[in-house]
Each structure stands twice: as C-alpha cells, then as structure tokens.
C-alpha positions as CSV (number, residue, x, y, z in Angstrom):
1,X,13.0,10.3,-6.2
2,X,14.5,13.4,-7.8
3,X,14.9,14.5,-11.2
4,X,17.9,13.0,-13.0
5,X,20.9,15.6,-14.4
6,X,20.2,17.0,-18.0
7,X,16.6,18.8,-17.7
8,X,15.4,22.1,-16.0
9,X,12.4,24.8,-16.0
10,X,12.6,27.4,-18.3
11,X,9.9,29.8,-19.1
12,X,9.1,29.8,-22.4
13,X,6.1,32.2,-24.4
14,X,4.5,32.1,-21.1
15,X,4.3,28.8,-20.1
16,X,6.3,26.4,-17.4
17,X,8.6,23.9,-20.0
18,X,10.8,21.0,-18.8
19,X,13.8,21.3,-21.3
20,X,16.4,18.6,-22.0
21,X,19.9,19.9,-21.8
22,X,23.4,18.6,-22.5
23,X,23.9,15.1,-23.8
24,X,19.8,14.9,-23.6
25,X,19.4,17.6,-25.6
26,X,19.2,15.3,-28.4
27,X,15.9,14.0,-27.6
28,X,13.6,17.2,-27.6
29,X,10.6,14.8,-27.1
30,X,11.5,14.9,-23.9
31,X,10.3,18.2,-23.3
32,X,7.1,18.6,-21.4
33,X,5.4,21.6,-20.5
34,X,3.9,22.2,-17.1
35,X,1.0,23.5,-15.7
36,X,1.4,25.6,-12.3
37,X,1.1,22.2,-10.0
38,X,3.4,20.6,-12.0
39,X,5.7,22.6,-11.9
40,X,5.5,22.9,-8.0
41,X,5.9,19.1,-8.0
42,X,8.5,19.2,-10.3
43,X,10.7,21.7,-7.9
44,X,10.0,19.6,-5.0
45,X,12.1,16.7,-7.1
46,X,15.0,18.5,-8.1
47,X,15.7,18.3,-4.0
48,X,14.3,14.9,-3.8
49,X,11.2,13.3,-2.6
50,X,9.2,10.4,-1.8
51,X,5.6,10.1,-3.6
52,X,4.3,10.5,-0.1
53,X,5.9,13.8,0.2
54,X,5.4,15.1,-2.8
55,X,1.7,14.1,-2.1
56,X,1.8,16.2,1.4
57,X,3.6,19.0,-0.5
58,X,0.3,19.4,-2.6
59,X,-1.9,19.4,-0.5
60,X,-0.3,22.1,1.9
61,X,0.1,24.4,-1.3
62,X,-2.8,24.1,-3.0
63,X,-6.5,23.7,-2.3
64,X,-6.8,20.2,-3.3
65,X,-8.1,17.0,-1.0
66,X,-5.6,14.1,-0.1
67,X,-7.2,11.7,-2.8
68,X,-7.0,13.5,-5.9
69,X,-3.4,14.6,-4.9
70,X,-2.8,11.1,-4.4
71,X,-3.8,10.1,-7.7
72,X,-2.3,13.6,-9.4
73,X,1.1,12.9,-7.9
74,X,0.8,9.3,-9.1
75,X,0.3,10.3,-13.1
76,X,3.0,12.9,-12.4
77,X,5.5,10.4,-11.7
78,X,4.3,7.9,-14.3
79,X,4.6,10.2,-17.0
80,X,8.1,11.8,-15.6
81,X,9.0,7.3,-15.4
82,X,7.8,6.7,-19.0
83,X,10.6,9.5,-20.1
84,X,13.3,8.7,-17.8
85,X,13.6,12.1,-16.1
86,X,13.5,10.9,-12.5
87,X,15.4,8.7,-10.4
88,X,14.3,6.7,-7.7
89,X,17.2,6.5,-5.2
C-alpha cells in the first residue's frame, strides 16, 4: 500500500495534519490530523508497505504489544480506505 499522489504532512499550530494538495485540494475534508503513531505509520506508506509491515514497524518503534498494533494498523488503513488516500498496489 502507499499513499496515493496529492496529500503530505505538514505541521500545522502544533499538530501532525495530512493536507490535500493539487487537484485534491478541492476536497479539504480530506484532511486528517495525526497523532505521533499515525503519523509514523503514515511515513512508512509514502515508501510503501504491507499491513504486516506497517504492523512490525509499530511495534519496533513504540512500546506497544503485537495485538493492539494489529488492530491500530487495521483502523489506520480503514480510515485512510474510506478517504481514498492510499493505494493498494
């Protein structure tokens, strides 16, 4: 999976904000702000990765047990799905 074209991180009052750019730009509800594992995840898919990876990736960084990244990394990608910012090729 990686994050399609048209959205990156920008720091904003403070906080971690996905931002629609270019022809999404149009669409501001697409603009999600990210707490500090998010946006780790979110990093990790601009490269690509698989769910598994991304799942690995959390656990290594942060203090967190294999299950509940499993399950964090799985509502990550839903919500990411639901708005059309990733890819899964």
């Amino acid at each position: 999976m990686k994050i399609k074209e048209g959205f990156v991180l920008k720091e904003i009052a403070g906080s971690t904000v996905a931002v629609p750019v270019g022809d999404n730009l149009v669409n501001l509800q697409l603009m999600l702000t990210l707490n500090e594992s998010g946006a780790f995840l979110w990093q990790c898919l601009e490269t690509g990765a698989t769910e598994e990876e991304l799942t690995e990736k959390l656990t290594a960084e942060y203090d967190v047990d294999d299950i509940i990244a499993r399950q964090d990394v799985a509502e990550f990608i839903k919500v990411l799905k639901e708005n059309h910012i990733i890819d899964e090729a």
